[in-house]
ROLUM-249706 format. One record per residue: x, y, z of N, C-alpha, C in turn; residue in one letter. Coordinates in steps of 0.1 Angstrom, whole numbers, plus 5000, padded with zeros to 4 digits. Layout:
REM residues N
((X; Y; Z); (X; Y; Z); (X; Y; Z); 'a')
...
This chain:
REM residues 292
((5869; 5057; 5518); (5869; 5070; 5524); (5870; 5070; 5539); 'x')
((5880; 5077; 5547); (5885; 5081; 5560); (5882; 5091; 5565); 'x')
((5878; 5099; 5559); (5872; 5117; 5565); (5861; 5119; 5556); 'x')
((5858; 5128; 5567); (5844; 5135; 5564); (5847; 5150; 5555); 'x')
((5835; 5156; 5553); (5841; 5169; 5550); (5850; 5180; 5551); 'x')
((5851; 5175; 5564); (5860; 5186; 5574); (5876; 5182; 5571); 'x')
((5878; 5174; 5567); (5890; 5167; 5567); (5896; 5155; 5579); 'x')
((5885; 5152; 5588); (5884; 5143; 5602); (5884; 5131; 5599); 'x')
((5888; 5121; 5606); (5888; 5104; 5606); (5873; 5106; 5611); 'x')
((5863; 5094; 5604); (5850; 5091; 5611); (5847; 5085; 5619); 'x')
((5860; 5083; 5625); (5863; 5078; 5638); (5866; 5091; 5650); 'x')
((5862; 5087; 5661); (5865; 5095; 5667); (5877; 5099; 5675); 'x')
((5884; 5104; 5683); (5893; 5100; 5689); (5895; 5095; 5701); 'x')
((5905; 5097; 5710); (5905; 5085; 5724); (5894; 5095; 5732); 'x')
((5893; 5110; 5731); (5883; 5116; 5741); (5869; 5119; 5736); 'x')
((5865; 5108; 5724); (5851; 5112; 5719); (5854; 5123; 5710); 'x')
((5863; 5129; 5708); (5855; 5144; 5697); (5869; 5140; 5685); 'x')
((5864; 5152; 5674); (5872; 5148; 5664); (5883; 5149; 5661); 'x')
((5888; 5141; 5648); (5904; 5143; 5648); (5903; 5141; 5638); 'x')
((5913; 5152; 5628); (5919; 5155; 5617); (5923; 5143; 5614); 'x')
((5925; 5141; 5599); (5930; 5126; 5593); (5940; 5129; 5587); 'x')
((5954; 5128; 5590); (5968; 5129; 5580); (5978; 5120; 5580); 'x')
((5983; 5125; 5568); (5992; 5118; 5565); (6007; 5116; 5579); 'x')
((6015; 5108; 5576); (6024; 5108; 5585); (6037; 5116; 5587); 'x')
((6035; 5126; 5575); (6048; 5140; 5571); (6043; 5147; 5578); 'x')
((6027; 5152; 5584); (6029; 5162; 5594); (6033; 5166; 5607); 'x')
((6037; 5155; 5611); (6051; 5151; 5621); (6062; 5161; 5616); 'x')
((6064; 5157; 5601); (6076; 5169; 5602); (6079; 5181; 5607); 'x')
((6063; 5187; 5597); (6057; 5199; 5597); (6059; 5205; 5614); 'x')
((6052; 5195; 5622); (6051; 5202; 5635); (6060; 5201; 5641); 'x')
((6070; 5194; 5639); (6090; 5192; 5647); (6094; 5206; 5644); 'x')
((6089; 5211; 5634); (6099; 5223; 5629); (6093; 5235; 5634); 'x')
((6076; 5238; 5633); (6071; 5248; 5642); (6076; 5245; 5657); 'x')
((6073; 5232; 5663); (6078; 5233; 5677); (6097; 5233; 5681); 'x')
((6104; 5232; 5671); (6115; 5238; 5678); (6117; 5253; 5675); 'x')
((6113; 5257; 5664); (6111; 5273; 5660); (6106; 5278; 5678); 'x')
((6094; 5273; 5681); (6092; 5284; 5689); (6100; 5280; 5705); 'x')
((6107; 5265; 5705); (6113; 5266; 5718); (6126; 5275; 5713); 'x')
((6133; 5279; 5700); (6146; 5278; 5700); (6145; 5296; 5703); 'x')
((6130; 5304; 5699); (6128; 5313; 5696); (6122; 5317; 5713); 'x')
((6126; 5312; 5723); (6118; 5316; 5735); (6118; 5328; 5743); 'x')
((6137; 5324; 5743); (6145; 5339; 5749); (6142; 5353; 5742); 'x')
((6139; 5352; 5728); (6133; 5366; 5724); (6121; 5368; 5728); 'x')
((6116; 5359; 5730); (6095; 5363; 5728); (6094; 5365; 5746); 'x')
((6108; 5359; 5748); (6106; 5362; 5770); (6099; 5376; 5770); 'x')
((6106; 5383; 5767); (6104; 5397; 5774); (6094; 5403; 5773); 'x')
((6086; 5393; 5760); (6076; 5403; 5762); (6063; 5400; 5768); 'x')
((6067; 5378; 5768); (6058; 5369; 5779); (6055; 5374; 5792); 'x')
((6068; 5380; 5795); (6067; 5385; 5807); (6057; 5395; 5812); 'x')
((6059; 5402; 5804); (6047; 5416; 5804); (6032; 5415; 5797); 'x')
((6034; 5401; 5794); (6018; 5395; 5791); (6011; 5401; 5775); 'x')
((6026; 5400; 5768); (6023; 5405; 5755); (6026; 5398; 5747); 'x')
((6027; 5388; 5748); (6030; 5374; 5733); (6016; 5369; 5729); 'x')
((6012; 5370; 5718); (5999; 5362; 5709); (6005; 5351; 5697); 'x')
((5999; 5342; 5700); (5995; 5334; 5687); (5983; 5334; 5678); 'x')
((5983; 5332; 5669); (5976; 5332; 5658); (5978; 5316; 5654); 'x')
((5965; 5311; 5647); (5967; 5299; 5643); (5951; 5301; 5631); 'x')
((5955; 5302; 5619); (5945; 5305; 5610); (5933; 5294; 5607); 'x')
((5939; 5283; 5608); (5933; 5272; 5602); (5935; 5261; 5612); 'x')
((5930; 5257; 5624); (5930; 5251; 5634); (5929; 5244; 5632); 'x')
((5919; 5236; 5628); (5913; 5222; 5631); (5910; 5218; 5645); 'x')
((5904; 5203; 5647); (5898; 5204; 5660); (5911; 5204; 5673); 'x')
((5924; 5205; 5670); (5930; 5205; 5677); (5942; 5191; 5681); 'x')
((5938; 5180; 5678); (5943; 5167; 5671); (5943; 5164; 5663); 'x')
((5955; 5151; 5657); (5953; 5144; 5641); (5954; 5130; 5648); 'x')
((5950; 5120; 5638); (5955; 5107; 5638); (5959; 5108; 5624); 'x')
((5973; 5097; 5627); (5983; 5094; 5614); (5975; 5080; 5608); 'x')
((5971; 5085; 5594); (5964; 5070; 5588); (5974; 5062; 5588); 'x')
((5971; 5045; 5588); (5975; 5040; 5587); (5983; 5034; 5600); 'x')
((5988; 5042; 5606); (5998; 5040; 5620); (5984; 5040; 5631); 'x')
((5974; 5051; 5629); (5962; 5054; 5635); (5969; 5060; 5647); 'x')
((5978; 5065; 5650); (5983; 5071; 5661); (5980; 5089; 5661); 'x')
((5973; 5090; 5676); (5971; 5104; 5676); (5977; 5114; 5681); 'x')
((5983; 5125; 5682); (5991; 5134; 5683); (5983; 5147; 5685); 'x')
((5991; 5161; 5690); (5986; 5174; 5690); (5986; 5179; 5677); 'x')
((5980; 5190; 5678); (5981; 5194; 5660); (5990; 5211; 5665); 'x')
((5994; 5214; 5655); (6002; 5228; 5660); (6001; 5237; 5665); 'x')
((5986; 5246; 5668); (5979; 5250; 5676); (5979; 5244; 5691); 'x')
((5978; 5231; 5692); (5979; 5227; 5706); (5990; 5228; 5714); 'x')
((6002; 5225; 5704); (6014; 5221; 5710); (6020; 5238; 5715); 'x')
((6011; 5247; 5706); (6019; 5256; 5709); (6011; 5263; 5722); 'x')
((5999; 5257; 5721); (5991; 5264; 5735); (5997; 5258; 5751); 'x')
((6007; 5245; 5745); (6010; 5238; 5758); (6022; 5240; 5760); 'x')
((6032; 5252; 5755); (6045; 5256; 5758); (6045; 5261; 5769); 'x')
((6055; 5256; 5780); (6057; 5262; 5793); (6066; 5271; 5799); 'x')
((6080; 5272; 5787); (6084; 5281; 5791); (6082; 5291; 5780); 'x')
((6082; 5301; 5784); (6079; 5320; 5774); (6071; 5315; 5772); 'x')
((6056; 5308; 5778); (6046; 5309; 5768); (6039; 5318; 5762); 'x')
((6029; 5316; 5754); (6021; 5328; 5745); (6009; 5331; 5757); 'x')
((6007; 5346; 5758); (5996; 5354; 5768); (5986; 5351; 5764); 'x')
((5980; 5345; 5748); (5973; 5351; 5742); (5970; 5343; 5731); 'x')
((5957; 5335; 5727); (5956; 5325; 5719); (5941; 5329; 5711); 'x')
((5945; 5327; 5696); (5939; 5334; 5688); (5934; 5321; 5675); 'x')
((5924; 5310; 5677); (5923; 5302; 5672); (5911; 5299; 5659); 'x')
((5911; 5301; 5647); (5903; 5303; 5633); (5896; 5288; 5630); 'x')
((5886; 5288; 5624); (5886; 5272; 5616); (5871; 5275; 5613); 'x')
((5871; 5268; 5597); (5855; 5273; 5588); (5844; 5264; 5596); 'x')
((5853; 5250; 5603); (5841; 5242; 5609); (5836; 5244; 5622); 'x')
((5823; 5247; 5621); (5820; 5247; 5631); (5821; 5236; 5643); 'x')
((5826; 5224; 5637); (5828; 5211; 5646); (5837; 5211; 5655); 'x')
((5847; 5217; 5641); (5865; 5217; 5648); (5861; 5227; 5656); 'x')
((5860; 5240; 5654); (5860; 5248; 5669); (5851; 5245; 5681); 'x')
((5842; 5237; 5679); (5839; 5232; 5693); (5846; 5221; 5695); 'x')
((5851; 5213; 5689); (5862; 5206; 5693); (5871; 5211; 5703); 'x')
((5878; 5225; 5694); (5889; 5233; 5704); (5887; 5237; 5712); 'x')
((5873; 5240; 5717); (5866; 5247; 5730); (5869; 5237; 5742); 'x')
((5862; 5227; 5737); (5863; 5216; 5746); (5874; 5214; 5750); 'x')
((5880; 5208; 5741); (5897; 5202; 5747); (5905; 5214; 5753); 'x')
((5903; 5221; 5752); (5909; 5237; 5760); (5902; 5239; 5771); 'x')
((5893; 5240; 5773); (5886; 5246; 5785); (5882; 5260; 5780); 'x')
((5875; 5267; 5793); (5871; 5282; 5792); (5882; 5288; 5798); 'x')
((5890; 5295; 5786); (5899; 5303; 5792); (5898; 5318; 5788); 'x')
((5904; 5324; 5797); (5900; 5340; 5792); (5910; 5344; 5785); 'x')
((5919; 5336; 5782); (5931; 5341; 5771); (5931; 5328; 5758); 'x')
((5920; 5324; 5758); (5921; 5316; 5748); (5908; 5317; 5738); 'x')
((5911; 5322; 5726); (5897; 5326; 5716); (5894; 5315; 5703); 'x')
((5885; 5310; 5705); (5882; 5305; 5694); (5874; 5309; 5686); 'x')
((5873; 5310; 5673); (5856; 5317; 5666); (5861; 5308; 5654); 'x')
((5848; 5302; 5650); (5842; 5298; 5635); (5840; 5307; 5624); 'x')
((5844; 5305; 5616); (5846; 5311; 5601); (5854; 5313; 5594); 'x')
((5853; 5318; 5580); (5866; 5320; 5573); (5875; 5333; 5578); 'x')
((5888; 5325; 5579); (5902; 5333; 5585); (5899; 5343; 5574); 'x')
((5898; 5343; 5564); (5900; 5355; 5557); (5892; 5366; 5558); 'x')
((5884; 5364; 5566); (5872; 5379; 5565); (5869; 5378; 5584); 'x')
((5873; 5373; 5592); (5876; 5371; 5606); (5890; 5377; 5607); 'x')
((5902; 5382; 5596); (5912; 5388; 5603); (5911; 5396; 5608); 'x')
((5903; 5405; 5595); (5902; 5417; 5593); (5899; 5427; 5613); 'x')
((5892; 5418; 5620); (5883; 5423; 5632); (5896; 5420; 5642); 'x')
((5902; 5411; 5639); (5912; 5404; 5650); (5924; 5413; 5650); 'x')
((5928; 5418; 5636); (5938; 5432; 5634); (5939; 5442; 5639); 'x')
((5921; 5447; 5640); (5913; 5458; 5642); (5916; 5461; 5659); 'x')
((5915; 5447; 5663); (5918; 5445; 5682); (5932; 5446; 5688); 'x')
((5939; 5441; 5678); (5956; 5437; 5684); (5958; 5449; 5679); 'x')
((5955; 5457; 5667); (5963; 5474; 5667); (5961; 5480; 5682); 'x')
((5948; 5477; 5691); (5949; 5493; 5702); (5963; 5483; 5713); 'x')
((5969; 5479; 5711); (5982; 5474; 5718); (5994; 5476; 5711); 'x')
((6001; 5483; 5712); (6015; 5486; 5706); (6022; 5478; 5711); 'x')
((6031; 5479; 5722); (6039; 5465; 5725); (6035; 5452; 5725); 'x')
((6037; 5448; 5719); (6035; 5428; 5715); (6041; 5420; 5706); 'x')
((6045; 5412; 5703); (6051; 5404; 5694); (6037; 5391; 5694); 'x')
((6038; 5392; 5678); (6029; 5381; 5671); (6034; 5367; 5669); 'x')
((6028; 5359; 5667); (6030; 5342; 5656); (6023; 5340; 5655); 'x')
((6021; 5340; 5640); (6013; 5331; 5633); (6015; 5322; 5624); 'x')
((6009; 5315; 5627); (6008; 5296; 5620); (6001; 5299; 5615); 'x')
((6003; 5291; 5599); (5991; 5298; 5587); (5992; 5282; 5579); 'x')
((5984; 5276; 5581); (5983; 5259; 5579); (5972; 5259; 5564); 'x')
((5970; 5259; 5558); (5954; 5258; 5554); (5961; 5247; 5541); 'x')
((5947; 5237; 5540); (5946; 5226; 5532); (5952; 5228; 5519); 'x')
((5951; 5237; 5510); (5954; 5243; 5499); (5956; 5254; 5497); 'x')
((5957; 5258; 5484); (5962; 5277; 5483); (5943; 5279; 5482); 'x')
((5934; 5275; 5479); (5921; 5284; 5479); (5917; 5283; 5500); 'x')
((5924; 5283; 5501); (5922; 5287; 5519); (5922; 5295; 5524); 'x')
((5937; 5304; 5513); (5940; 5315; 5518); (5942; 5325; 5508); 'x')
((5939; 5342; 5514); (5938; 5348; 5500); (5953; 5359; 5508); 'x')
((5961; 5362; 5498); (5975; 5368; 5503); (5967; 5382; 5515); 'x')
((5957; 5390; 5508); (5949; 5403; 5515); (5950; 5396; 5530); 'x')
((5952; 5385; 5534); (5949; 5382; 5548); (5965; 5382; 5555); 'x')
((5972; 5380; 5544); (5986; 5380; 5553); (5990; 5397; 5551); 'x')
((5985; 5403; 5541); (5985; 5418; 5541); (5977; 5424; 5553); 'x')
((5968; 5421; 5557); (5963; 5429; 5569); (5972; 5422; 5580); 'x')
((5976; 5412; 5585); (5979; 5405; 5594); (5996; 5414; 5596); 'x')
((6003; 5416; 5586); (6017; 5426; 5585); (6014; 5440; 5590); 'x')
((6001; 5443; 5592); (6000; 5456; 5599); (6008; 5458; 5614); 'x')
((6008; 5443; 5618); (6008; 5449; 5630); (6025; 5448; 5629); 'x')
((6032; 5452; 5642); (6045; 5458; 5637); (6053; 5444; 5643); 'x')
((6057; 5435; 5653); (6059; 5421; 5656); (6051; 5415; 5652); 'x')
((6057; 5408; 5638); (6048; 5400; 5630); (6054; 5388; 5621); 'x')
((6055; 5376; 5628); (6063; 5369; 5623); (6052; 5356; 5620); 'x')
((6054; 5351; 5612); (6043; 5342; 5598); (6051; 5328; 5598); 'x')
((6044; 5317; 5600); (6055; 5304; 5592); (6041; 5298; 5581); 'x')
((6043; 5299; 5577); (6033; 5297; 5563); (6036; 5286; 5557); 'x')
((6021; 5275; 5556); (6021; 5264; 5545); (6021; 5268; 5532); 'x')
((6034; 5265; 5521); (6033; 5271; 5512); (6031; 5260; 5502); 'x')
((6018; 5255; 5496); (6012; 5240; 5491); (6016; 5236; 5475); 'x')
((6027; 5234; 5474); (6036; 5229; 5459); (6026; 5222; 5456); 'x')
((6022; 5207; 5462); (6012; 5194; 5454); (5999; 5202; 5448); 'x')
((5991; 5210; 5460); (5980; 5216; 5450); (5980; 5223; 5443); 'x')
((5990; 5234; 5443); (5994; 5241; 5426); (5998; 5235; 5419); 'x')
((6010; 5222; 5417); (6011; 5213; 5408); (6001; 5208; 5402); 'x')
((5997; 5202; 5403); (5984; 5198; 5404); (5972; 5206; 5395); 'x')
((5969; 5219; 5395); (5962; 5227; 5389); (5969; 5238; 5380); 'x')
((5980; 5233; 5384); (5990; 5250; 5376); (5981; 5250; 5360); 'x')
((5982; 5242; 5351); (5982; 5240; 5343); (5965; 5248; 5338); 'x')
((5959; 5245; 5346); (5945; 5245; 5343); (5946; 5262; 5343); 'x')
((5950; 5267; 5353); (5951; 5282; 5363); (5957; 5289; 5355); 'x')
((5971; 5287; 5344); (5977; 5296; 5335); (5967; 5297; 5321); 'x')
((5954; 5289; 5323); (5946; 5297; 5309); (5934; 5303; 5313); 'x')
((5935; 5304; 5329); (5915; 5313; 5334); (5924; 5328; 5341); 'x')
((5914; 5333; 5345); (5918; 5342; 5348); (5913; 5346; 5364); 'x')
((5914; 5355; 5376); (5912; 5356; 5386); (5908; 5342; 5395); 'x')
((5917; 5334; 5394); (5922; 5319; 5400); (5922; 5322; 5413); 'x')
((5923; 5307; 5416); (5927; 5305; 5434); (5939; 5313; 5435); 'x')
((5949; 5303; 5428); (5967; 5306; 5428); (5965; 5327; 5428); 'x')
((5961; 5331; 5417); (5960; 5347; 5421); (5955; 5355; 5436); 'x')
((5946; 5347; 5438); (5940; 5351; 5452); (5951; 5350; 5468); 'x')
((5958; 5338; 5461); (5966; 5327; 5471); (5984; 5339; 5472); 'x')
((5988; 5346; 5458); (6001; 5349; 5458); (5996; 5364; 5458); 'x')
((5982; 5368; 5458); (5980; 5383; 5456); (5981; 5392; 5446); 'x')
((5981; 5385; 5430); (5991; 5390; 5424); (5985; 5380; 5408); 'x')
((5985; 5387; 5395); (5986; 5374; 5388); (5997; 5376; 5376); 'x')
((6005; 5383; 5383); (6021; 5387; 5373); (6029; 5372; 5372); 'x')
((6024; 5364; 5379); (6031; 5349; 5378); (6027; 5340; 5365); 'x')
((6017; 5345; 5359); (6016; 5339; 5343); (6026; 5346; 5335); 'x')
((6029; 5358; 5335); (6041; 5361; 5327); (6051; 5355; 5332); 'x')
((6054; 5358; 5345); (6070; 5357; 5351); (6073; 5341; 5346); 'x')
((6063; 5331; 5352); (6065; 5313; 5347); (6070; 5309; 5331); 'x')
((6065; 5319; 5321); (6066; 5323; 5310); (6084; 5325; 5302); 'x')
((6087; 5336; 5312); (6098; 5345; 5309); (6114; 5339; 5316); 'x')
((6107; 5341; 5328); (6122; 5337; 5333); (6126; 5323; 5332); 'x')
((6143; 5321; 5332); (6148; 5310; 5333); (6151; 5302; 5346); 'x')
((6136; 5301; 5352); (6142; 5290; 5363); (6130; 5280; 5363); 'x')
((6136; 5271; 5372); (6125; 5261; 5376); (6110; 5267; 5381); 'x')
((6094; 5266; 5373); (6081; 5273; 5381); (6085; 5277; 5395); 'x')
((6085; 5264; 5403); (6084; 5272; 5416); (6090; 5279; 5422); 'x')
((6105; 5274; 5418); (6112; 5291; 5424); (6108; 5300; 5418); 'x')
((6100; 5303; 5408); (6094; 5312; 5401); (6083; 5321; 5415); 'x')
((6074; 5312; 5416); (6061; 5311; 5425); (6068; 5318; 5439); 'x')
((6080; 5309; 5442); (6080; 5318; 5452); (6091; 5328; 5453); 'x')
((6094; 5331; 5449); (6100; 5346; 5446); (6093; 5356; 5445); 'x')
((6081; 5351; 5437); (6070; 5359; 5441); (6065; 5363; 5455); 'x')
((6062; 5350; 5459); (6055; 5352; 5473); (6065; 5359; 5479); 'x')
((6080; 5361; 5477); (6090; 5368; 5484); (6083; 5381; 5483); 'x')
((6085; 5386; 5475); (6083; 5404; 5464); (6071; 5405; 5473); 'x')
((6060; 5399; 5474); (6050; 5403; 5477); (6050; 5404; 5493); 'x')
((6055; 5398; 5494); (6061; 5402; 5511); (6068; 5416; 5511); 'x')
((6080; 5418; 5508); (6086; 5426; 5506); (6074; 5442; 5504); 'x')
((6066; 5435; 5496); (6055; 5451; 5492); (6044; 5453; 5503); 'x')
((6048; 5447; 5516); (6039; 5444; 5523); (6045; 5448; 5535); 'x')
((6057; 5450; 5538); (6064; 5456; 5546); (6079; 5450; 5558); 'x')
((6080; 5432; 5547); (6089; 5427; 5553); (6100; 5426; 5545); 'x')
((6113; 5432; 5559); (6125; 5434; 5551); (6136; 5424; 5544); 'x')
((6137; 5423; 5535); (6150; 5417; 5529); (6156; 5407; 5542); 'x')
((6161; 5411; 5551); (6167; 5408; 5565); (6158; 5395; 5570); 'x')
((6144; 5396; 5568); (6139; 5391; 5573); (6130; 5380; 5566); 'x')
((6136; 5376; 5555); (6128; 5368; 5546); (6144; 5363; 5535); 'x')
((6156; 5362; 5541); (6165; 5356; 5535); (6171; 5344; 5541); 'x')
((6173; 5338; 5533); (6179; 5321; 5538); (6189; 5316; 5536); 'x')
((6199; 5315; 5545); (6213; 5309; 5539); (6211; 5300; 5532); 'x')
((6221; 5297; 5517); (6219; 5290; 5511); (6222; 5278; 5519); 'x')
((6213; 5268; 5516); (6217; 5247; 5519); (6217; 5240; 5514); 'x')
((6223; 5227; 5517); (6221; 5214; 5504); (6203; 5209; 5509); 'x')
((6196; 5218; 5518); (6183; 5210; 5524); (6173; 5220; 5519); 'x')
((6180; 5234; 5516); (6169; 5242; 5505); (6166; 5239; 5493); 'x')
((6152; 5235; 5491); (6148; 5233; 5479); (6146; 5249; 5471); 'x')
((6144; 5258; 5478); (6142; 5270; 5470); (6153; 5277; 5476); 'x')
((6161; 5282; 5466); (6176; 5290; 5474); (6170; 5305; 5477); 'x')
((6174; 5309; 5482); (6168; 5326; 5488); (6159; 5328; 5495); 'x')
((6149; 5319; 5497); (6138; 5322; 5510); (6138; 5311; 5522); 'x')
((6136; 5319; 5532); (6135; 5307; 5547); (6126; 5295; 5548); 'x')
((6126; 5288; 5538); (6120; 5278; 5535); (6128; 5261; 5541); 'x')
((6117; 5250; 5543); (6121; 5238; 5548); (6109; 5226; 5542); 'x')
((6111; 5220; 5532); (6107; 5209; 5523); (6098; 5201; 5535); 'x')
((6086; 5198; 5535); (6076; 5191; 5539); (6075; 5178; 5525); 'x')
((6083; 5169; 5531); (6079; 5154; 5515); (6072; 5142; 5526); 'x')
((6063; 5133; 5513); (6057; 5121; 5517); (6067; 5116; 5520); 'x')
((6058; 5099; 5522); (6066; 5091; 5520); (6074; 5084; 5509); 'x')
((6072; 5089; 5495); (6077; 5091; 5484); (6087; 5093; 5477); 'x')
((6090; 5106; 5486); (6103; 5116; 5489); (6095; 5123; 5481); 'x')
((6081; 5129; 5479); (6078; 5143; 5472); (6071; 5148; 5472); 'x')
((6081; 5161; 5473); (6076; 5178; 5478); (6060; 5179; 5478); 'x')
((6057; 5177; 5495); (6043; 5181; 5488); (6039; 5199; 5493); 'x')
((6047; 5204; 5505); (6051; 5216; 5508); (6062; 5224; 5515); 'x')
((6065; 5235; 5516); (6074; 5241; 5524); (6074; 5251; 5530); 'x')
((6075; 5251; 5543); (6075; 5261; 5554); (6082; 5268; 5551); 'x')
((6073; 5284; 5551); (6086; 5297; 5550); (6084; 5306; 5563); 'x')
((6093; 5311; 5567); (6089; 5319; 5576); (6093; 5337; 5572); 'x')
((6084; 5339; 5576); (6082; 5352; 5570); (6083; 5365; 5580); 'x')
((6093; 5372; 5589); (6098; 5380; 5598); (6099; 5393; 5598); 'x')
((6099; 5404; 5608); (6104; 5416; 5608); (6114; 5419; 5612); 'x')
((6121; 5407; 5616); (6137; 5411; 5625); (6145; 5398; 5622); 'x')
((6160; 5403; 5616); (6167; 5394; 5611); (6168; 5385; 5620); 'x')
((6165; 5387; 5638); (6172; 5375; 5648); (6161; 5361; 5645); 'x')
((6150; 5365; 5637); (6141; 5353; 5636); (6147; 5348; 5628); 'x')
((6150; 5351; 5615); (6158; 5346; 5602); (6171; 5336; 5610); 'x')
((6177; 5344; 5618); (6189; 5332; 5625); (6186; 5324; 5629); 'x')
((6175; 5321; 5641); (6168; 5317; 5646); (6164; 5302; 5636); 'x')
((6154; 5309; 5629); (6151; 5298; 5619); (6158; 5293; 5612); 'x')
((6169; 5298; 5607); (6182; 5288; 5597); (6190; 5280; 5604); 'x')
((6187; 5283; 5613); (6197; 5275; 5631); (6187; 5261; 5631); 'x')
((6179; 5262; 5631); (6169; 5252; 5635); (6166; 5239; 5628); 'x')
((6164; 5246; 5610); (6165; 5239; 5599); (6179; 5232; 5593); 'x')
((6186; 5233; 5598); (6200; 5223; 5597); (6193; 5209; 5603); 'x')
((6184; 5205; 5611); (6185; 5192; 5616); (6173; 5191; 5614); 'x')
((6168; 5176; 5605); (6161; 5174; 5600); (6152; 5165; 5610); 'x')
((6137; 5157; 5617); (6133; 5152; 5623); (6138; 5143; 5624); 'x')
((6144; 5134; 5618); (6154; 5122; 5617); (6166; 5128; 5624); 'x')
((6173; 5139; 5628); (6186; 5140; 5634); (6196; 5143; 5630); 'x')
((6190; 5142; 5614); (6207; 5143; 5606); (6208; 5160; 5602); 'x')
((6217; 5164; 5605); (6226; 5174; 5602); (6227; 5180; 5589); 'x')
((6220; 5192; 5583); (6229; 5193; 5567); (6234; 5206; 5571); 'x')
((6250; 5207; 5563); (6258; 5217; 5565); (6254; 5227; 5557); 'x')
((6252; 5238; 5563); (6255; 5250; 5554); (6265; 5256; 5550); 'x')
């Protein structure tokens, strides 16, 4: 055993405080948030400029990982995105249930008056953070929505979080730990997975229709966007030979294995992010090119 509770190496890292323990695929994960938001800059300018861009980052952690095995440490996606220089974000909005990690993130940040950390669950901490970003009408949102598994997160938190009207989501969407439990979850009733899709119409639909579960699953999570106030426009994916799920703005997070253990969707109110994001996802961290 390499981590503690929290998910941290028991080791500490090069500045004394902690560091998340992962795998070496979250490299991927964060190549694809960090070119999303350099590729996405020129839109989010106008509003950096006037001191109205916020991030969101639901599930923090202390702010670095070390790669087991390699032991090599890195930013975690919350940092990288607090260290963007050009269009940066005004406005930094940082969650985590441990109390360790967020002093972690205190620390390695400094006191800033545009940078917020608080301890507890994202899911009942949105609710107040919604409550604050409504008395501002002009702003454009991102949020990073990372969490360990689907009991992390309950959909009611990406429903309050769509209130606001620039609101754009790149969401861990966790294939290995539904796999993993599907089986157990299609004979109980009020489940993680229900909590996680908002919804427990996915025992029938898995049931009925003729496709592969998980396009099933998320099709769902599409619909349920959709009832939530994000347009068609903004939650469609040109089809690729690099989509594992055809129809949603999705991009395959695999081991070293080659398997799926999740996939990033990004979830929009304006088709230019949808461009944006299918632009991006043609080149894979390795460099290689897949055609659409």
């Amino acid at each position: 055993m390499c981590k503690d509770k929290d998910g941290n190496c028991l080791i500490p890292g090069l500045d004394g405080l902690p560091v998340q323990y992962v795998g070496s695929w979250v490299e991927d994960k964060y190549f694809f948030l960090e070119r999303y938001l350099q590729a996405s800059r020129e839109a989010r300018k106008k509003f950096a400029e006037k001191g109205n861009a916020v991030f969101i980052d639901l599930f923090a952690g202390p702010g670095r990982c070390i790669i087991k095995n390699d032991m090599k440490e890195i930013d975690s996606g919350g940092t990288r995105a607090f260290k963007i220089e050009v269009a940066p974000f005004n406005e930094y909005f940082f969650f985590d249930i441990s109390e360790t990690n967020a002093e972690a993130l205190r620390t390695r940040n400094g006191d800033q008056p545009n940078y917020h950390v608080k301890q507890g669950d994202s899911n009942v901490l949105i609710f107040d953070l919604v409550k604050e970003l409504l008395k501002h009408s002009y702003r454009y949102h991102f949020a990073f929505i990372d969490p360990f598994g689907p009991e992390g997160l309950k959909f009611n938190t990406l429903k309050e979080l769509a209130k606001l009207n620039r609101m754009d989501m790149l969401i861990h969407f966790p294939i290995g730990a539904i796999k993993r439990n599907l089986n157990t979850w299609e004979k109980s009733k009020n489940t993680i997975l229900d909590g996680f899709l908002g919804t427990d119409s996915w025992r029938n639909e898995v049931k009925t229709r003729n496709k592969p579960v998980f396009n099933v699953l998320i099709d769902i999570f599409k619909e349920q966007f959709k009832s939530i106030g994000y347009p068609e426009d903004g939650l469609r994916m040109i089809p690729s030979d690099k989509a594992v799920f055809s129809g949603v703005p999705s991009v395959s997070i695999r081991n070293t294995k080659n398997v799926d253990l999740y996939v990033l969707i990004l979830a929009a109110k304006h088709k230019l992010a949808q461009k944006i994001w299918n632009s991006i996802i043609k080149t894979d961290p390795d460099g290689q090119t897949h055609m659409f």
